[in-house]
C-alpha positions in Angstrom: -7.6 -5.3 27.1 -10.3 -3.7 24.6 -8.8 -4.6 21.5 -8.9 -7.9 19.6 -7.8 -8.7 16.2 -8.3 -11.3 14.1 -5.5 -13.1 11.9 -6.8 -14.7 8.8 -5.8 -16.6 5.6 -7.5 -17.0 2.5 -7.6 -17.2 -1.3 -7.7 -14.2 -3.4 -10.7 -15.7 -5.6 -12.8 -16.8 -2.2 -12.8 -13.1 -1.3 -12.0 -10.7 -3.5 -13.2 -7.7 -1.6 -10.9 -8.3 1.5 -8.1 -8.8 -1.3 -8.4 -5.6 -2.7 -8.2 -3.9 1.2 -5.5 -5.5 1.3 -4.2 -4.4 -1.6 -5.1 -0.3 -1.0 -3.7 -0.8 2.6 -0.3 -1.7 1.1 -0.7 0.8 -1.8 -1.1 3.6 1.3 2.0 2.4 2.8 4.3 2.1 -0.8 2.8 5.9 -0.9 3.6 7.3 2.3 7.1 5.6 2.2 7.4 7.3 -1.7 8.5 4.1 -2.9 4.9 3.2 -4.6 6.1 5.1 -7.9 9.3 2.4 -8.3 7.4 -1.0 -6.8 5.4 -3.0 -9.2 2.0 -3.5 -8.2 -0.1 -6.7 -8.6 -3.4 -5.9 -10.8 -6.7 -5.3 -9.2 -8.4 -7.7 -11.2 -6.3 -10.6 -11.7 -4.6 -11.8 -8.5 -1.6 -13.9 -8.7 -2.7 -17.3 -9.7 -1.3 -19.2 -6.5 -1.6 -16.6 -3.9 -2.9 -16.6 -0.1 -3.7 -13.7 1.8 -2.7 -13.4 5.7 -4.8 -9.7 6.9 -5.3 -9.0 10.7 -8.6 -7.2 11.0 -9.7 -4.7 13.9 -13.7 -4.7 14.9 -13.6 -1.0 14.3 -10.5 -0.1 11.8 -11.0 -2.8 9.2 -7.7 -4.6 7.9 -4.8 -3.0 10.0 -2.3 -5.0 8.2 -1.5 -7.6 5.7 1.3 -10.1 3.8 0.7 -12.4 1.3 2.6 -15.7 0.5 2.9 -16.6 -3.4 3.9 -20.1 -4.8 6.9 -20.2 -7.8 5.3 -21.6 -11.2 7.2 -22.7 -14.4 5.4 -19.8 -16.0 5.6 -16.9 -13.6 8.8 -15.2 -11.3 8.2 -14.1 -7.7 8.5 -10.6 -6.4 12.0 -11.3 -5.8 12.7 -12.2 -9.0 11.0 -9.3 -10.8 12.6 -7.1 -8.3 16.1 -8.2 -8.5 16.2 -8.9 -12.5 18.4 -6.1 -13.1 20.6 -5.7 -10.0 21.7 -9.9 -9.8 22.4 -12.1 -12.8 21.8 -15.0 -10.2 19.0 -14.7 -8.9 17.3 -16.5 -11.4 19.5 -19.7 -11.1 19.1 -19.0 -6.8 15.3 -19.3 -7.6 15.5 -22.6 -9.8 17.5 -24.5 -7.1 15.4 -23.7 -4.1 12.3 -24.8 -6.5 12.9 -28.2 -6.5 11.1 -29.3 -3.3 8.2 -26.8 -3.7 9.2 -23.1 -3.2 6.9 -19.6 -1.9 7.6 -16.4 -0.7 6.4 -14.3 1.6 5.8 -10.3 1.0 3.8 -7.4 0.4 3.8 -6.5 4.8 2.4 -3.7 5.5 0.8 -2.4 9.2 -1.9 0.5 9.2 -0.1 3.4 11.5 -3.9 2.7 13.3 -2.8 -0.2 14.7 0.9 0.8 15.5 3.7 -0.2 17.6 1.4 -3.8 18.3 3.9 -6.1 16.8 1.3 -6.6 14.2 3.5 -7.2 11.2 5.8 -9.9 13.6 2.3 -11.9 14.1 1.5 -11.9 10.6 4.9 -13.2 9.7 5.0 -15.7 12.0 0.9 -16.7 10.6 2.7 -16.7 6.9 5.1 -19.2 8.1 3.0 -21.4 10.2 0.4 -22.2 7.1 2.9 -22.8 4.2 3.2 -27.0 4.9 -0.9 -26.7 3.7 0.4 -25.1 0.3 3.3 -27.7 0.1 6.0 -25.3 0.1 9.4 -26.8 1.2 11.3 -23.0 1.1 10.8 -20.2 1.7 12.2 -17.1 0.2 11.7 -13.0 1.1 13.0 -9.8 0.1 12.5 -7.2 3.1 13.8 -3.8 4.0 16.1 -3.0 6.7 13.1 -1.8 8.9 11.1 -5.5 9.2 14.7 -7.5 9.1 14.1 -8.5 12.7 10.8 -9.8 12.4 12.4 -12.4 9.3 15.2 -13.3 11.3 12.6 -14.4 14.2 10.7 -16.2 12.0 13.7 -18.6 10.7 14.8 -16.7 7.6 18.8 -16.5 7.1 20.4 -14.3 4.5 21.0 -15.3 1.0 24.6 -14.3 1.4 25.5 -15.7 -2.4 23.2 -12.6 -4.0 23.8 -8.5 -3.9 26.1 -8.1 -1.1 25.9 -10.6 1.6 22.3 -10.7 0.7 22.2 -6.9 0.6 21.1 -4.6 -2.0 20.2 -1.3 -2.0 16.4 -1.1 -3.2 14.0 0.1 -3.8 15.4 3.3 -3.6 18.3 4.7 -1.9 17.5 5.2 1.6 16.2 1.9 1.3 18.4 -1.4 1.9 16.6 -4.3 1.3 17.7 -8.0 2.1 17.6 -11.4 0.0 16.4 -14.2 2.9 15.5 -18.1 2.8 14.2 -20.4 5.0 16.1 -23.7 4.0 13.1 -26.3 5.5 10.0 -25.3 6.5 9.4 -28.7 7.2 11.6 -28.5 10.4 12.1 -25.4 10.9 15.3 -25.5 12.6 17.0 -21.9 11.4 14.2 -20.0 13.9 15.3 -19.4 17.3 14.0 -21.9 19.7 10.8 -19.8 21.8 9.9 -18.0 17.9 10.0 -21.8 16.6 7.4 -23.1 19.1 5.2 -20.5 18.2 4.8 -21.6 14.7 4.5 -24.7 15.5 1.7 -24.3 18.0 0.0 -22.6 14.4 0.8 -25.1 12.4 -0.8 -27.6 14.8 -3.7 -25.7 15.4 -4.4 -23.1 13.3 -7.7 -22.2 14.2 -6.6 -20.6 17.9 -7.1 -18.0 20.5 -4.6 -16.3 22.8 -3.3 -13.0 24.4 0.0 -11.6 22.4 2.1 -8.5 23.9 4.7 -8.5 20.9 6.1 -5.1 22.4 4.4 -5.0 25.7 1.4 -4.2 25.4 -1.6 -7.3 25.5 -4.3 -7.9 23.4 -6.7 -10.6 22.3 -5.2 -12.4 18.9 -8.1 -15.2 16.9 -6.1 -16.7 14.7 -7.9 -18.1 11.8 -5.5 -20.0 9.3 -7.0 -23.2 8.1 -7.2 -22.9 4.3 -9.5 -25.9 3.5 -12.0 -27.6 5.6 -10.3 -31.1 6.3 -8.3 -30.6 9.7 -4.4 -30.4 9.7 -2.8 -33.5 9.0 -0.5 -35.0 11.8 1.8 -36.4 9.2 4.4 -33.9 9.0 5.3 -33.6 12.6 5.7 -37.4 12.6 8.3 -36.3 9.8 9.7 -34.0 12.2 9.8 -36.0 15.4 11.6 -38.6 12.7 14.1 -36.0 11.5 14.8 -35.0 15.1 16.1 -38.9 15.7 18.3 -38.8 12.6 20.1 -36.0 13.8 20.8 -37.9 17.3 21.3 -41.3 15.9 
């Protein structure tokens, strides 16, 4: 087991150079898929203004992958939004409802074919999810292409079944289908399968860990690297949880 890769979160503005690696990784992808010509790219210079990176980074081969999570703001639409402005009236009024309790979404994955068929893009989803409670993000939305549809279902999104066609729309182009998702509560986390839920949860708890993955079979060392700001995770919300947990039973 020779390879190890590390999983890390930050800021845009705390490092911009690993930002803009990130950015050129996904561009390659867009390109090579020949969808880069129809997807709106974010600029160089001026990140989104609540945005957190998640990149996993080889010793040798850089950033081998990357998604980013980005907060909704009275003043600027997610990804979703901008993509889906001319294909669903709704998706507007969707957006505004699931924004009351504090609303992100995750996008932007890409893996580097260097690193392939590692479950690299699964780990980085399941990374995105685990950190949102430290950006104080209730839902979570996504819009993902057939192809990475079973790493979002894994990580406790469900389809937006109201939108497109059962959450379905063809985009961006026309080989291309593309799904609406949501994950109702973070907080709990109760629309991800059981085993994929512990996961997260062991990241949200510690977010600074180290430990062997084999996401298709094959092992390798993971240092996961996720703690935004330098006071340690509150225990708070899992007190929520376990709280939550006895309502249901009561």
């Amino acid at each position: 087991m020779n390879d190890i890769i590390t999983i890390r979160a930050f800021r845009p503005q705390s490092d911009f150079a690993s930002y803009r690696a990130y950015l050129e990784g996904h561009r390659a992808v867009l390109t090579d898929l020949g969808v880069m010509a129809v997807v709106k790219s974010k600029d160089d210079h001026e990140p989104p203004p609540d945005c957190v990176i998640v990149v996993a980074e080889h010793a040798e081969h850089g950033i081998v992958g990357g998604i980013r999570i980005e907060i909704a703001g009275a003043s600027t639409k997610l990804p979703m939004q901008q993509a889906l402005g001319t294909l669903e009236p709704r998706i507007d009024e969707a957006i505004g409802r699931l924004s009351e309790e504090g609303l992100g979404e995750v996008c932007g994955l890409w893996n580097s074919g260097l690193f392939a068929g590692r479950g690299v893009p699964l780990l980085l989803s399941e990374a995105a999810v685990s950190l949102v409670h430290q950006l104080g993000i209730r839902r979570l939305v996504c819009f993902v292409a057939h192809y990475t549809l079973r790493h979002a279902l894994k990580v406790g999104f469900q389809l937006m079944d109201t939108l497109g066609d059962g959450g379905a729309f063809t985009y961006p182009i026309p080989r291309i289908k593309s799904f609406a998702m949501v994950i109702p509560d973070t907080l709990t986390l109760a629309s991800a399968p059981g085993s994929w839920r512990q996961r997260i949860l062991s990241l949200r708890c510690r977010p600074q860990q180290d430990r062997v993955e084999a996401p298709t079979g094959i092992p390798y060392a993971v240092r996961y690297r996720l703690q935004l700001d330098a006071d340690p995770v509150s225990t708070a919300i899992y007190r929520h949880i376990a709280q939550h947990r006895a309502a249901l039973r009561a």
